[in-house]
LUMNU-701686 format. One line per field, with one value per residue (C-alpha): z, y, x; residue number from 1. Coordinates in Angstrom, 3 decimals. Each point is the difference from the previous one (the first is absolute). Layout:
BEGIN
up [Z; ...]
north [Y; ...]
east [X; ...]
num [NUM; ...]
END
This chain:
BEGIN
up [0.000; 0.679; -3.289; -1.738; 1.724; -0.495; -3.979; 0.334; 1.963; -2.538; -2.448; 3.094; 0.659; 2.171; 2.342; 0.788; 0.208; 2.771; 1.968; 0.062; 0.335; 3.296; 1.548; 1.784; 0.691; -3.261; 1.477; -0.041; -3.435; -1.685; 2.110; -1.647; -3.376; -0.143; 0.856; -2.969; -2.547; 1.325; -0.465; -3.596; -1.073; 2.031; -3.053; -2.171; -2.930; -0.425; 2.579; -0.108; -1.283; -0.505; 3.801; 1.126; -1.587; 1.109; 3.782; -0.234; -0.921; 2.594; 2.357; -1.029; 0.717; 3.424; 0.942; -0.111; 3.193; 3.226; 1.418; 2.507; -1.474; 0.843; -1.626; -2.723; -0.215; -0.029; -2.274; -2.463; -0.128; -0.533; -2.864; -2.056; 1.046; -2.070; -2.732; -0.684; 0.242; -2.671; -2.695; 0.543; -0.616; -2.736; -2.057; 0.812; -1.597; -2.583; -0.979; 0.076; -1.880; -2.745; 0.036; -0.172; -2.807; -1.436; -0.009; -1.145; -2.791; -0.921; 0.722; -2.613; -2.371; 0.284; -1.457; -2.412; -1.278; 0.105; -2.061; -2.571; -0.152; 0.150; -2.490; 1.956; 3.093; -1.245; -1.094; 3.309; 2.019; -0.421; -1.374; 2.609; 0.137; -0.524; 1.827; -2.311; 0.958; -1.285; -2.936; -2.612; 0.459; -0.545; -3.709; -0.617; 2.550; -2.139; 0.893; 3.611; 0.740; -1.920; 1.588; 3.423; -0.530; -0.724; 2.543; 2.425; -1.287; 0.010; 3.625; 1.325; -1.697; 1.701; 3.398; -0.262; -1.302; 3.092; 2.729; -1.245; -0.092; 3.575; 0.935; -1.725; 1.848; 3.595; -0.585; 1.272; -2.880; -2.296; -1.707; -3.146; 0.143; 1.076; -2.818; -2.614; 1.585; -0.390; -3.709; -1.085; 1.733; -1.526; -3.463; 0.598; 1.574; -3.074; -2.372; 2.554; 1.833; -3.690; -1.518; 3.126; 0.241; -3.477; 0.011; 3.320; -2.155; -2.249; 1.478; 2.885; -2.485; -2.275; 3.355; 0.492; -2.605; 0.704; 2.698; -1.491; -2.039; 2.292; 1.486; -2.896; -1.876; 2.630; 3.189; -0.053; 2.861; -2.282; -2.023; 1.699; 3.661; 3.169; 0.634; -3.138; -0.122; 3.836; -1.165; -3.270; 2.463; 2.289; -2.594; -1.793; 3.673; -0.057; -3.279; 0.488; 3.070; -2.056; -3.128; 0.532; -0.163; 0.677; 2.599; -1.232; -2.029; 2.734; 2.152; -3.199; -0.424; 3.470; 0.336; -2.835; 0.781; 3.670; -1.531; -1.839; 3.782; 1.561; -2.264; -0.172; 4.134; -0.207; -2.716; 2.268; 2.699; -2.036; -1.357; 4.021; 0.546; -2.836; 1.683; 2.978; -1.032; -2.663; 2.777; 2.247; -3.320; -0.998; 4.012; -0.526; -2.932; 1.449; 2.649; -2.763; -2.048; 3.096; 0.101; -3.239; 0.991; 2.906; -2.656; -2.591; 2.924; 0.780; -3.956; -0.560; -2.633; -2.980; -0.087; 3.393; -1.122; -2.675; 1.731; 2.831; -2.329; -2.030; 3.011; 0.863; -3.821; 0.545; 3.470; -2.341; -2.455; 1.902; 2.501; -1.605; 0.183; -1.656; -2.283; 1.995; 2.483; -2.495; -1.782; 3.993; 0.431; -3.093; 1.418; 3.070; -1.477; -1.637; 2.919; 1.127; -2.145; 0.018; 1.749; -3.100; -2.347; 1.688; -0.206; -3.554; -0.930; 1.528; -1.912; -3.153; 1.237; 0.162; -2.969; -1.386; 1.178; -0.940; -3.540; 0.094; 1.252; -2.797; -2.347; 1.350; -0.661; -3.169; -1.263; 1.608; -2.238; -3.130; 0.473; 0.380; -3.539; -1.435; 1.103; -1.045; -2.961; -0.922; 0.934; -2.294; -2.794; 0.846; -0.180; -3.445; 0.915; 0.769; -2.910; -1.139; 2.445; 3.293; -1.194; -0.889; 4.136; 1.549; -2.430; 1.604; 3.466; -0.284; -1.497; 3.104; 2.190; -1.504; -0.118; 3.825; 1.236; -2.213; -1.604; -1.131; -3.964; 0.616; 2.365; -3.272; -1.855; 1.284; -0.257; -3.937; -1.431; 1.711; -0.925; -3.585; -0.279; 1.824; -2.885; -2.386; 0.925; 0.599; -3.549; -1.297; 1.839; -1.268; -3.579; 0.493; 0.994; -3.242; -1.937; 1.139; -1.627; -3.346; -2.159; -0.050; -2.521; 1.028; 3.772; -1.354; -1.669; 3.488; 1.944; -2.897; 0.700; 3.578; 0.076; -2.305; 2.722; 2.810; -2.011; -0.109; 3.655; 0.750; -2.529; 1.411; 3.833; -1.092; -1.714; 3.648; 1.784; -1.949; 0.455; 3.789; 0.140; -2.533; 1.375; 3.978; 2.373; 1.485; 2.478; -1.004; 1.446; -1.604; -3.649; 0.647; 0.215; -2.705; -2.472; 1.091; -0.354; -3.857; -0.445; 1.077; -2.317; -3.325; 0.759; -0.101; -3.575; -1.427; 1.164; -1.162; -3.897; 0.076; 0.267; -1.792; -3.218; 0.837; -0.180; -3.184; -1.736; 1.796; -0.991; -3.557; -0.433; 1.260; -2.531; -2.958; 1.195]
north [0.000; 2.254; -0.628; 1.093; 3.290; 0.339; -0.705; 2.336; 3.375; -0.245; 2.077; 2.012; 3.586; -0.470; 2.296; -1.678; -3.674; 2.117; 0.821; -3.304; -2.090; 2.253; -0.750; -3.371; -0.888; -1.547; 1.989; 3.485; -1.370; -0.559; 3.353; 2.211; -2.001; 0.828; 4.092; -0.111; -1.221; 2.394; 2.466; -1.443; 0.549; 3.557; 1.861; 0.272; 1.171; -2.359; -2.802; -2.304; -3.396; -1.825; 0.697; -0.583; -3.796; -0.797; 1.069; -1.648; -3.573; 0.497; 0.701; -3.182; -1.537; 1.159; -1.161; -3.640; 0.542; -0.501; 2.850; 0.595; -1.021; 3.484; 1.907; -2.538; 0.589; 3.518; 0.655; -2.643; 2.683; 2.763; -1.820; -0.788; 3.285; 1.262; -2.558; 1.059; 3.752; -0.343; -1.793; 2.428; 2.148; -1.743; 0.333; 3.790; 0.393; -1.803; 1.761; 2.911; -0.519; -1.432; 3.055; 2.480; -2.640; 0.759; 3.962; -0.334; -1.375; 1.934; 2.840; -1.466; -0.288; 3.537; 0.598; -2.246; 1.553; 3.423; -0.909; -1.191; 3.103; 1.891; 3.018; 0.138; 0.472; 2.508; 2.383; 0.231; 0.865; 4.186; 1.618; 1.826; 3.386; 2.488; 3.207; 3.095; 1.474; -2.540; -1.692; 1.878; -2.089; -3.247; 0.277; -3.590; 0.178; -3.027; -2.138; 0.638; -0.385; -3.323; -1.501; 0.739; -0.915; -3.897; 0.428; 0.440; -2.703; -2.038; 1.438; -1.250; -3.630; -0.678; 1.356; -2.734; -2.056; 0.346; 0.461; -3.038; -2.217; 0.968; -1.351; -2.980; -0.820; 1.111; -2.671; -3.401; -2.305; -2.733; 0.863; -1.171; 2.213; 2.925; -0.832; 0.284; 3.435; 1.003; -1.079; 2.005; 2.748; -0.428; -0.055; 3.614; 0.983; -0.731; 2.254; 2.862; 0.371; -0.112; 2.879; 1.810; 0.205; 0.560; 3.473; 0.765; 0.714; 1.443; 3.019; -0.493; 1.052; 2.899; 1.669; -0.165; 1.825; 2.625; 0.731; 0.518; 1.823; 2.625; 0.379; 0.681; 1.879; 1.819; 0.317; 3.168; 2.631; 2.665; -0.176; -1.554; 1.444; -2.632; -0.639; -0.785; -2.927; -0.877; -0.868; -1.573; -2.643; -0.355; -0.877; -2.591; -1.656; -0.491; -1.886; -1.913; -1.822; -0.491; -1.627; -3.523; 0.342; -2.362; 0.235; 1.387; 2.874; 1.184; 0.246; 2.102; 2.486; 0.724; 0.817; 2.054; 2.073; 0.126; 1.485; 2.877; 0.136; 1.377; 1.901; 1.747; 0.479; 1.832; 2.429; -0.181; 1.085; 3.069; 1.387; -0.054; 1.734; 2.870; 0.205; 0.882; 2.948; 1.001; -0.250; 2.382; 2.776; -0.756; 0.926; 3.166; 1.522; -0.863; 2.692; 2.483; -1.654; 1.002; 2.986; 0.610; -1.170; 2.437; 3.167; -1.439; -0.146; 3.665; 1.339; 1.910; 1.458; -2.904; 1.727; -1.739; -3.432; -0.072; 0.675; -2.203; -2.609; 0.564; -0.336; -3.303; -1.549; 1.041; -2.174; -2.467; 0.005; 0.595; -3.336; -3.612; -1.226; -2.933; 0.338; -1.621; 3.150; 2.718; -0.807; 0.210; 2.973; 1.545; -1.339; 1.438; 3.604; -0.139; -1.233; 2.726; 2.792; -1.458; 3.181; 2.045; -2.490; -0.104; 3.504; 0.018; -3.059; 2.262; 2.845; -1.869; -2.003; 3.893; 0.689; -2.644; 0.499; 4.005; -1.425; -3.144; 2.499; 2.200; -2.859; -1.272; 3.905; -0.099; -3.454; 1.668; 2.620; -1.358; -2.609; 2.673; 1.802; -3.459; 0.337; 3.045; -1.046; -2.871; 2.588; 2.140; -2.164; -2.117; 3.760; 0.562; 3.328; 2.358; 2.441; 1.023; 2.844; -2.210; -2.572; 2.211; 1.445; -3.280; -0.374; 2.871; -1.431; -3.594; 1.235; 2.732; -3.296; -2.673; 3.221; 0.437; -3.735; -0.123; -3.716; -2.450; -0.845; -2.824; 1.551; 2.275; -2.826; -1.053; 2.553; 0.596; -2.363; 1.526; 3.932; -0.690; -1.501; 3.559; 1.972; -2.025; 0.952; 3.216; 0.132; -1.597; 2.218; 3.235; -1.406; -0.060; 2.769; 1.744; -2.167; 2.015; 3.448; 0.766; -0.146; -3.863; -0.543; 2.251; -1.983; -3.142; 1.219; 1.463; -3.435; -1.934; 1.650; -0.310; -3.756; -0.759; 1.918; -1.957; -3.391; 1.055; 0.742; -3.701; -2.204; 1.859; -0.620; -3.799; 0.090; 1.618; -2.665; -3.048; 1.336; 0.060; -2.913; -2.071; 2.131; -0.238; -3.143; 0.161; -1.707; -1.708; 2.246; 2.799; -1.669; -1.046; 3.819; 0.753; -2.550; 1.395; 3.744; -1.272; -2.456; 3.598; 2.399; -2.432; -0.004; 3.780; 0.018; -2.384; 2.154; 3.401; -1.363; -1.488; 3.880; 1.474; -2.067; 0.975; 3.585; -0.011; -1.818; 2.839; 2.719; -1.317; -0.335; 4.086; 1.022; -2.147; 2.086]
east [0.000; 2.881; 1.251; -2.709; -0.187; 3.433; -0.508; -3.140; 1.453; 3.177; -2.696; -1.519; 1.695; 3.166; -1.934; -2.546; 1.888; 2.791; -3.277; -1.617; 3.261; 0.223; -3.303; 0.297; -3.548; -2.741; -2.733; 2.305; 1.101; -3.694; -1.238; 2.948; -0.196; -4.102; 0.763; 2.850; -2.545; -2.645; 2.697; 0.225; -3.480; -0.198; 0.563; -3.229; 1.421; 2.716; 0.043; 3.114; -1.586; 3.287; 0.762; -2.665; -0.324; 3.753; -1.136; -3.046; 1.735; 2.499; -2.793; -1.951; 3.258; -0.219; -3.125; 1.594; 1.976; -1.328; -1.827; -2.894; -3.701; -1.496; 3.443; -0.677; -3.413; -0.329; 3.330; -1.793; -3.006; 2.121; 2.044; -3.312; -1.577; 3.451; -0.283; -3.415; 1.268; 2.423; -2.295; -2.732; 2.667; 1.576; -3.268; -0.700; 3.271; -0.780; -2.859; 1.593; 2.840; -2.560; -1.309; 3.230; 0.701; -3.244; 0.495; 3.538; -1.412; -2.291; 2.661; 2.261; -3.268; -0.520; 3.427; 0.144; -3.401; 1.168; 3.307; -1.994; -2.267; 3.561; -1.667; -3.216; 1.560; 2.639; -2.832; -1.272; 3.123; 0.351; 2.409; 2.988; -0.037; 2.961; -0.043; -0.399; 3.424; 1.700; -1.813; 1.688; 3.058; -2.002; 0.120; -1.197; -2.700; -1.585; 2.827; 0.119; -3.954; -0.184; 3.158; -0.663; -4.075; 1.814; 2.160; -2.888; -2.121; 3.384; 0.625; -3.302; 0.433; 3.935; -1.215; -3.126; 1.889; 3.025; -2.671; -1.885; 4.078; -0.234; -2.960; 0.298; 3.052; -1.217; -3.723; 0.719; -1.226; 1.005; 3.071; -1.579; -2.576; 2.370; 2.459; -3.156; -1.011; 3.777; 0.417; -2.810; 1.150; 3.577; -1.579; -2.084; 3.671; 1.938; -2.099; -0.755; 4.166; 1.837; -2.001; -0.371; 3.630; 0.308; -2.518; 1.654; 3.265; -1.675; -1.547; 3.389; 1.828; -2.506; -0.424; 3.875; 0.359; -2.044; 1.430; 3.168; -1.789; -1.369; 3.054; 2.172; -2.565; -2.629; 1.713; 1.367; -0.256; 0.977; -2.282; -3.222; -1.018; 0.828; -3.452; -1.105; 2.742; -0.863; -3.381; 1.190; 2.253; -2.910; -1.910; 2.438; 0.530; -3.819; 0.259; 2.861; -1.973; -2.734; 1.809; 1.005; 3.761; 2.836; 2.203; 2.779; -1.713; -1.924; 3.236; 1.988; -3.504; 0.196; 3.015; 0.384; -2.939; 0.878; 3.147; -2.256; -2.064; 3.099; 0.901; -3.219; -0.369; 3.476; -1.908; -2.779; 2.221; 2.324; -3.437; -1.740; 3.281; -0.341; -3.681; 0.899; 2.256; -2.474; -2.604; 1.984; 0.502; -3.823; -0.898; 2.651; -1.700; -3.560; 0.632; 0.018; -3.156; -1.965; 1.676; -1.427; -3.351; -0.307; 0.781; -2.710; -2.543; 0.737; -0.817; 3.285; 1.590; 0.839; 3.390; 0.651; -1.541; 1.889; 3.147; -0.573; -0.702; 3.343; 1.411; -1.608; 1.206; 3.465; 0.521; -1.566; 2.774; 2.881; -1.077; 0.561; -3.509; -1.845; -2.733; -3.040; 1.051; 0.420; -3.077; -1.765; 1.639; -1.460; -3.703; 0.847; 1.180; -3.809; -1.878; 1.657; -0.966; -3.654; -1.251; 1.345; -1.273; -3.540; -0.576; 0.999; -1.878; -3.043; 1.104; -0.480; -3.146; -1.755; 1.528; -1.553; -3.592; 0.100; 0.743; -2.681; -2.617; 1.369; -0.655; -3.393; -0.845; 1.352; -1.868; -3.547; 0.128; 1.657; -3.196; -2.433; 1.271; -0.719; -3.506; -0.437; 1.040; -1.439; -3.221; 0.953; 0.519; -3.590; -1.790; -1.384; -1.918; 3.079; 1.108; 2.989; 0.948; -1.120; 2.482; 2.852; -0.834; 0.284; 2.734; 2.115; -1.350; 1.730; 2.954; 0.555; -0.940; 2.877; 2.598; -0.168; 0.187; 2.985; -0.689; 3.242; -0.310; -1.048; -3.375; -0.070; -0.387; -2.833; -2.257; 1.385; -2.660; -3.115; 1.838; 0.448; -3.540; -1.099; 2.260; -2.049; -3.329; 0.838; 1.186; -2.604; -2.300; 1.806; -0.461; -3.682; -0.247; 1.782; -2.480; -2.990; 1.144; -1.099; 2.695; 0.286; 2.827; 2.516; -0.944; 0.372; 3.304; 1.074; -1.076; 1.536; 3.588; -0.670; -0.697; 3.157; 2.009; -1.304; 0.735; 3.453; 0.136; -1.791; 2.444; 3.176; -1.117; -0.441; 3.330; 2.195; -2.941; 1.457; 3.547; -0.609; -1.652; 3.192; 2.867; 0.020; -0.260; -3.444; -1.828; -2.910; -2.563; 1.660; 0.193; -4.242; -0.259; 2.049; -1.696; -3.273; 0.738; 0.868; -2.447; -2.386; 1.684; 0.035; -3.697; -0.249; 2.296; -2.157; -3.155; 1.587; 1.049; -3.568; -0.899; 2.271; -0.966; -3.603; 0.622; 2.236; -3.736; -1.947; 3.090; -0.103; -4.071; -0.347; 3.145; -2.053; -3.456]
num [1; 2; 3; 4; 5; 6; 7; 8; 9; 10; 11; 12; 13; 14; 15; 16; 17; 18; 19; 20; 21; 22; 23; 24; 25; 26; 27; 28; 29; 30; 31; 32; 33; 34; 35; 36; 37; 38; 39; 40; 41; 42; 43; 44; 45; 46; 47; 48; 49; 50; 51; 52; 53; 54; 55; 56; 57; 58; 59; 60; 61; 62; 63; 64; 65; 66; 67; 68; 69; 70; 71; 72; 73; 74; 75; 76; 77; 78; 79; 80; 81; 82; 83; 84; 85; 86; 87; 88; 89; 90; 91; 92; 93; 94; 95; 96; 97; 98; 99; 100; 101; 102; 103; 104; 105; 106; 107; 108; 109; 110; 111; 112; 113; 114; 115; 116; 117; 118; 119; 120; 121; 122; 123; 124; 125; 126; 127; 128; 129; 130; 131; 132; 133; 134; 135; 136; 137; 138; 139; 140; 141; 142; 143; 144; 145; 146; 147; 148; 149; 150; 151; 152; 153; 154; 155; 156; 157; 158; 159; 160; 161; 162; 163; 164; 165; 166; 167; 168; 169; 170; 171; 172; 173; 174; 175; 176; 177; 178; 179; 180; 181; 182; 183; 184; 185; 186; 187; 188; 189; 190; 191; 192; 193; 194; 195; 196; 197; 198; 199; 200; 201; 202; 203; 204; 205; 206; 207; 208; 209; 210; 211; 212; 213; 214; 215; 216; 217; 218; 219; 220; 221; 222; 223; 224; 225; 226; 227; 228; 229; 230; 231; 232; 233; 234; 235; 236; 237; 238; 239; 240; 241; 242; 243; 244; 245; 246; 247; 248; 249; 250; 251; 252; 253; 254; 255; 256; 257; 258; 259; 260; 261; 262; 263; 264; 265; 266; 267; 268; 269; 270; 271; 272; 273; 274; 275; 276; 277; 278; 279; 280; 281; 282; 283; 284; 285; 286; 287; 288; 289; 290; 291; 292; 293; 294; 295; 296; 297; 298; 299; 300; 301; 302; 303; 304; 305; 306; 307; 308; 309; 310; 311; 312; 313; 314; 315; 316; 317; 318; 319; 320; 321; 322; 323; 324; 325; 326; 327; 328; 329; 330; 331; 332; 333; 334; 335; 336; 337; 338; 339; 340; 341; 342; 343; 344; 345; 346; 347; 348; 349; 350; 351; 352; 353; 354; 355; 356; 357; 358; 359; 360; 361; 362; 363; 364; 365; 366; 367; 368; 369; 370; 371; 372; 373; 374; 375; 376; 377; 378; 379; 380; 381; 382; 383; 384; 385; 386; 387; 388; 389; 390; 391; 392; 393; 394; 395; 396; 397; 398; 399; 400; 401; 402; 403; 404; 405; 406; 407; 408; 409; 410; 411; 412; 413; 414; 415; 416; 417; 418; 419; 420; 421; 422; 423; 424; 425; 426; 427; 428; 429; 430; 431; 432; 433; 434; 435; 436; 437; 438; 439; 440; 441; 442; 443; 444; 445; 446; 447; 448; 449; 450; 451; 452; 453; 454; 455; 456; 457; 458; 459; 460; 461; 462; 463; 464; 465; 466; 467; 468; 469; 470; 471; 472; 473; 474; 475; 476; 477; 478; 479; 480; 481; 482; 483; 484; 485; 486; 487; 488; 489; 490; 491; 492; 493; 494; 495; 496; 497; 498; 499; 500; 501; 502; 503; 504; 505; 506; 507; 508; 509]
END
């Protein structure tokens, strides 16, 4: 019997053997022997089977030597109580390692799925996004979305695909079963690592360059301001985390543009340097800016403005300031000066009303002429001498609101139409006397004169209207004034050819 446990405890853990080869009594053996496998199975997650089973045969072992009946009895109860333990336990285990198995499968279904709807899947994964301030380097933007979209996708599978190698490995199961779950995984692995790696030194190596780029080519504190290039570096940082890069790429870009980072906090530095002493002149010449402030608020003399101002300009110059503060100086000089400007700006604002309400009494009575014109020319029962008064009247009216041509110009339609009548109504009135042919004669003459006067005002109208650049409104008026006045010609040759028939019919008599 010793033998045997000898053969048995060579597999045990030397631990546990030096314990129980120091306990003398069987009872104190089987006792300690039943807390070690109790200790065994403590551990829900992962209870030690194998050590358990080796104690448990050495402790069946043990129950052959002599020991008390009640120790014997109740240790007995304890050891199935144990046995039973560890089967229900077995089977929970079981069952849920069957169904790990089951969602590891399923898992590794999902992938396998996915890779064969690659193109499906890549149109749903967005695009990244490139901060304004630097996109303009990115000149093959096309090349940089679509190779880190893939990368992503490819990203997602090998993490799975790692995560799900781990899991695999940690699930007690048959090692059949595990190595099936591993080869599939190893096939999805040796399409998704090889071009992962090989777009990872691809765009490794585009961004590389553009660094390089940048720096040979952009980074300049000459010629671009600190902060522009701070937020340029920022910016590329930002990226670089967000591209899948290898190692040794990311390392070189960060270096390289923690290179242009210290450079650009020593700029940072010099320039809060020049700020401060331009802060201290800026704070010098302010004294006199409100200097100048209190004299505008009093209303002097614009001699002593002026001066104090020249003043002011001449500190300006002879300090070394920067341009930001110069150009608040300037701000300040007028915020200064507002008091001037204010009354000035009400000055003109008066101005401006006096010659509105100037206007407004111009328009009233330029509107009421054209009334009283439009009566005048809609009023057949006036004669010849009313006409010629209200004539006189309207003229004496335009002449003192002193009208602009082009206020002239419209009233010249409805005036010539008034000449017209008037005319007209002289003519009949020579037509009532009794010698009739030398009247005709005389109106004959007269309405040959006044053709001449209508074709040459349509001859200056059309050179008016062809040889200067006017406004629409203006060339309506025009247009209309000549559309008006070829009316009138063709009236006035209409009479004249009457009167030569009449002029020729009394000569025959």
């Amino acid at each position: 019997m010793n033998e045997n446990l000898a053969q048995k405890q060579d597999s045990i853990d030397s631990e546990f053997i030096k314990k129980l080869r120091v306990i003398s009594s069987s009872e104190e053996k089987i006792k300690f022997s039943l807390d070690e496998m109790k200790v065994a199975i403590s551990n829900d997650q992962k209870p030690d089977f194998k050590t358990f089973w080796e104690i448990k045969n050495i402790c069946l072992t043990l129950f052959k030597e002599p020991i008390s009946a009640s120790s014997r009895v109740e240790y007995w109860k304890e050891y199935i109580v144990l046995s039973n333990e560890i089967k229900s336990l077995k089977y929970m285990l079981n069952e849920q390692t069957s169904f790990e198995v089951e969602q590891i499968d399923l898992a590794i279904q999902a992938i396998e799925e996915e890779m064969e709807k690659y193109d499906v899947v890549m149109q749903a994964i967005k695009d990244i996004e490139i901060d304004n301030k630097i996109r303009m380097f990115f000149t093959n933007q096309d090349f940089y979305f679509k190779t880190q979209k893939e990368l992503n996708l490819l990203n997602s599978f090998a993490a799975r695909v790692n995560s799900l190698r781990k899991e695999i490995i940690k699930i007690h199961m048959r090692i059949s079963l595990k190595n099936k779950l591993l080869k599939r995984l190893t096939i999805i692995g040796d399409v998704v690592f090889p071009k992962r790696k090989q777009f990872i030194d691809q765009i490794s190596d585009e961004f590389t360059k553009l660094i390089d780029c940048f720096m040979s080519k952009t980074f300049d504190l000459h010629r671009q301001p600190f902060f522009v290039l701070k937020e340029q570096i920022k910016s590329f940082q930002n990226i670089a985390k967000k591209f899948t890069l290898n190692t040794e790429s990311f390392t070189n870009c960060r270096l390289k543009l923690s290179e242009c980072w210290d450079k650009v906090k020593i700029a940072e530095k010099s320039y809060k340097k020049e700020k401060q002493k331009s802060k201290e002149s800026v704070n010098q010449i302010m004294k006199k800016i409100h200097n100048l402030k209190s004299i505008c608020e009093k209303d002097p003399n614009v001699s002593v403005i002026e001066k104090e101002e020249s003043e002011i300009f001449n500190l300006i110059k002879s300090l070394e300031l920067r341009k930001e503060d110069i150009k608040f100086l300037k701000h300040k000089i007028r915020e200064a000066k507002g008091p001037i400007f204010k009354k000035e700006e009400i000055k003109k604002i008066d101005k401006l009303k006096t010659v509105n309400n100037k206007e407004d009494i111009k328009k009233t009575k330029l509107e009421k002429i054209k009334q009283t014109l439009t009566s005048l020319l809609e009023n057949k029962d006036l004669n010849f001498e009313e006409l010629c008064q209200e004539k006189i009247q309207i003229e004496k009216e335009i002449e003192a609101i002193n009208l602009l041509k082009f206020e002239k110009l419209m009233l010249e339609k409805q005036l010539r139409e008034l000449n017209h009548i008037i005319e007209d109504k002289k003519e009949n009135v020579n037509l009532n006397t009794s010698d009739e042919l030398k009247n005709m004669l005389a109106i004959f003459e007269n309405k040959k004169k006044r053709r001449l006067n209508v074709k040459s005002h349509v001859d200056n109208l059309n050179k008016e209207l062809s040889g200067s650049g006017l406004d629409f409104e203006k060339a309506m008026l025009y247009r209309d004034l000549i559309d008006s006045e070829k009316q009138r010609l063709e009236k006035i040759d209409s009479e004249i050819s009457e009167l030569e028939e009449k002029i020729a019919d009394l000569e025959s008599n």
